[in-house]
C-alpha positions in Angstrom: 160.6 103.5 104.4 160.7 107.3 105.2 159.9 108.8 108.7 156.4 106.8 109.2 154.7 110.6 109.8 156.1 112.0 106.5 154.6 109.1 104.6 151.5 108.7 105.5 150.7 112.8 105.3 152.3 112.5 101.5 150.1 109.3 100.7 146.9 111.2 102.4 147.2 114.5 100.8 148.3 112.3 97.3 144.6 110.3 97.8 142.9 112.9 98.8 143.7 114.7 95.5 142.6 111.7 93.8 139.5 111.4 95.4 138.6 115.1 94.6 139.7 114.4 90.9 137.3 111.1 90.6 134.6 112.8 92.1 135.0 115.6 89.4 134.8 112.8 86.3 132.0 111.0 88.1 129.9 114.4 87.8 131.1 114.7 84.2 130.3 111.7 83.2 126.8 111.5 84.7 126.4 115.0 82.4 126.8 113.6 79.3 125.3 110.7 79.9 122.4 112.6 80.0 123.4 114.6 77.4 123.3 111.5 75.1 120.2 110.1 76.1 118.7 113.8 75.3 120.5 113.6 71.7 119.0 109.9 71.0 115.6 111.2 72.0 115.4 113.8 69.8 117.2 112.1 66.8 114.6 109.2 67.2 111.8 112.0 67.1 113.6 113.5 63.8 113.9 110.3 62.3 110.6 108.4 63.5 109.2 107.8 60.2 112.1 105.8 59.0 112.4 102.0 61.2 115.7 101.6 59.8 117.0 105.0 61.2 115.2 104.5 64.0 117.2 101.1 64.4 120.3 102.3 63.3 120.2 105.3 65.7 119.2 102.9 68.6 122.5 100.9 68.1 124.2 103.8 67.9 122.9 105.0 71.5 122.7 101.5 72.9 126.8 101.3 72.3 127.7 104.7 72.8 125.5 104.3 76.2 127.1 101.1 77.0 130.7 102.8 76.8 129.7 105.2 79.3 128.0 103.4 82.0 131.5 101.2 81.8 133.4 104.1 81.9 131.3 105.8 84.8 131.3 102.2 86.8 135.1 102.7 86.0 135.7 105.9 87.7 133.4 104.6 90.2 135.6 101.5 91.1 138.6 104.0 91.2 137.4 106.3 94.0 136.2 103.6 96.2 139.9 102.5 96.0 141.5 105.9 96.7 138.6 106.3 99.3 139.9 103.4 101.1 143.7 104.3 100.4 142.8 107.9 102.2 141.1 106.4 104.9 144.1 103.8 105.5 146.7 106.5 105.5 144.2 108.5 108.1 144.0 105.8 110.1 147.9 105.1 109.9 148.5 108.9 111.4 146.1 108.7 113.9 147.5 105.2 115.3 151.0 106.9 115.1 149.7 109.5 118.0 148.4 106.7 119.8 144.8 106.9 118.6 143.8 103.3 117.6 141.1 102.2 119.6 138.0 102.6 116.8 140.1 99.5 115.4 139.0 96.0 115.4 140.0 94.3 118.9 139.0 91.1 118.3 137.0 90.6 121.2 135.6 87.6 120.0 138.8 85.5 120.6 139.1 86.2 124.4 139.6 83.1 126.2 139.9 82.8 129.6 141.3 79.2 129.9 144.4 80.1 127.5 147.8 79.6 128.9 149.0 83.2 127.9 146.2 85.7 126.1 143.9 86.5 128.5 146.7 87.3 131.1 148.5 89.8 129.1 145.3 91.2 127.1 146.0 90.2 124.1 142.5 90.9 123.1 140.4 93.3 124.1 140.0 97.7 123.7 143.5 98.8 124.1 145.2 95.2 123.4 147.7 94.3 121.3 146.0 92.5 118.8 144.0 95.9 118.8 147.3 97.7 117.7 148.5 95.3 115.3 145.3 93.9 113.2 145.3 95.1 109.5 143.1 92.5 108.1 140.5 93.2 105.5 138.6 89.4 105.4 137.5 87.4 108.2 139.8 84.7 107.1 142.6 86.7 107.6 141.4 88.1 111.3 141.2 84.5 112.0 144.8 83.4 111.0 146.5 86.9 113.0 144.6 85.7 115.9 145.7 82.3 115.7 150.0 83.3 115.0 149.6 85.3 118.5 147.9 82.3 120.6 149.6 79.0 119.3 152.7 79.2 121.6 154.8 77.8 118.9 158.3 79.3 118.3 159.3 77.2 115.7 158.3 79.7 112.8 159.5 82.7 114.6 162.1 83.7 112.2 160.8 82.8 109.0 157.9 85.6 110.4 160.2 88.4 111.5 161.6 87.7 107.7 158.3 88.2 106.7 157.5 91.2 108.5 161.0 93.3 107.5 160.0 92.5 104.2 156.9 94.0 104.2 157.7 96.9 106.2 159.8 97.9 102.8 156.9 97.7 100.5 154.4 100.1 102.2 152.4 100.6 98.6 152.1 97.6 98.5 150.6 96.2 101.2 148.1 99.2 101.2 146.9 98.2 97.7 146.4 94.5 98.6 144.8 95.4 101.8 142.4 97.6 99.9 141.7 95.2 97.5 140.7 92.6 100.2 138.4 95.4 101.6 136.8 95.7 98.3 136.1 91.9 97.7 132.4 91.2 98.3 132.0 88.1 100.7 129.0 86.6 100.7 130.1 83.0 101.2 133.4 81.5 103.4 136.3 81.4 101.6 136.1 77.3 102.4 132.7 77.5 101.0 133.7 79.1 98.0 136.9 76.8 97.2 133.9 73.5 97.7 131.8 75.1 95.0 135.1 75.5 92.6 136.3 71.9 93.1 132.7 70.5 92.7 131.4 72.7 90.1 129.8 70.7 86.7 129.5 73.0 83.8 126.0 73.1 82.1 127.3 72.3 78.7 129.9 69.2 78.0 133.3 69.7 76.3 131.6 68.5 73.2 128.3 71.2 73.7 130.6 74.3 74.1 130.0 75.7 70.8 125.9 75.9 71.4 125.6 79.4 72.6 128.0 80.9 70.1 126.2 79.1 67.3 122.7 80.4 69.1 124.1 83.6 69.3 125.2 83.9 65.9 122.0 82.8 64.7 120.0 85.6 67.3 122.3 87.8 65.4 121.3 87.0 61.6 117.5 86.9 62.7 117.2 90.0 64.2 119.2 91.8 61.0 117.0 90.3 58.6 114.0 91.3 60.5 115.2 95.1 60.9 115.5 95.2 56.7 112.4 93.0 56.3 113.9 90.2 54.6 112.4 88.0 57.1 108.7 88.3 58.8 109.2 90.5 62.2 107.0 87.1 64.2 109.8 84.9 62.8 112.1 87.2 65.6 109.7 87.4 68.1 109.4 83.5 67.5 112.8 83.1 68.1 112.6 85.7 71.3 110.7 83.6 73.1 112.5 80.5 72.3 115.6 81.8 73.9 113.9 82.7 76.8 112.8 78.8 77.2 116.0 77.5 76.5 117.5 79.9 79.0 114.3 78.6 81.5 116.3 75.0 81.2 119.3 76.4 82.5 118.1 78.6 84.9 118.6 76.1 88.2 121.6 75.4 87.2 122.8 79.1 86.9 120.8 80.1 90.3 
């Protein structure tokens, strides 16, 4: 890697850009958003005395919407990332001046009765573990604290490997970290891997094809009602039978 200083300004002012750019989009995007909604409003009120192009224009702004809000939750997605990305790079400079000590010091794994880390500080404002900790999950706060106190040199190499390997893939490991950061944990990562092993699907291999088949079915209804081939209480029949076959699945969803 490059002089550490050089690197991180480059990556900052690089994010920082990017961040400015997204931020642009994002305002853009909300504008014709609104733009559209304005467009459908006034083409439904053109078109009001005709169901059909009533319909038809609803579809139209349903899907066009739909594009948008993905596109805008896009764009959204991508500057919380460069956020992050700017903010690691920021914090990168200012540790480089010695300037770490808004970092996590993992007070919590002080211990008093261990044979080496509370002696040296490992823990602690101004320790070492201060200095060093990059994590992004719980999890992994857990596992750094545990390489420093389990007075175990067996593994020692294999580590330092580790480490030089990483210190040539700086990108990298800023992207993964910021990744971790952006993962929402709202259960243990044990907790989670339970629920996977355990999990029973609500349909059987051989039941697999019910919702497409429902689906398709929702589908045919609702065109025939919107060109009156059908009676319009034959949909709202089949409405509210969806919504009690979806009321037997419910406890197994929640």
């Amino acid at each position: 890697m490059q002089d550490p200083t050089e690197f991180y300004n480059a990556q900052k002012d690089f994010y920082s850009g990017e961040v400015n750019r997204l931020k642009r989009q994002l305002s853009n995007s909300a504008t014709l958003r609104f733009l559209v909604f304005i467009v459908a409003v006034a083409a439904v009120y053109f078109f009001h005395s005709s169901v059909i192009e009533v319909v038809v224009i609803l579809i139209l702004w349903i899907s066009i919407f739909t594009v948008l809000v993905l596109r805008h939750n896009k764009l959204n997605y991508e500057k919380e990332k460069n956020e992050h990305l700017l903010n690691i790079n920021q914090n990168e400079l200012a540790v480089l001046i010695g300037d770490y000590h808004h970092l996590d010091a993992g007070k919590e794994f002080t211990d008093a009765s261990h044979v080496y880390s509370y002696d040296i500080d490992l823990f602690g404002k101004g320790s070492f573990f201060q200095y060093l900790n990059r994590t992004a999950i719980a999890e992994g706060k857990k596992d750094l604290a545990g390489f420093l106190m389990e007075n175990n040199i067996d593994a020692v190499e294999l580590k330092q490997e580790a480490v030089q390997e990483l210190s040539r893939m700086p990108k990298w490991r800023q992207l993964f970290t910021v990744l971790a950061r952006m993962v929402k944990v709202e259960h243990p990562a044990g907790e989670t891997s339970t629920w996977i092993r355990n999990y029973l699907p609500s349909f059987n291999r051989n039941q697999r094809w019910l919702p497409v088949l429902f689906s398709l079915v929702s589908f045919s209804i609702f065109s025939l009602a919107i060109f009156e081939i059908i009676s319009f209480k034959v949909l709202v029949t089949w409405f509210f039978t969806g919504l009690g076959i979806s009321g037997i699945f419910l406890k197994n969803v929640n």
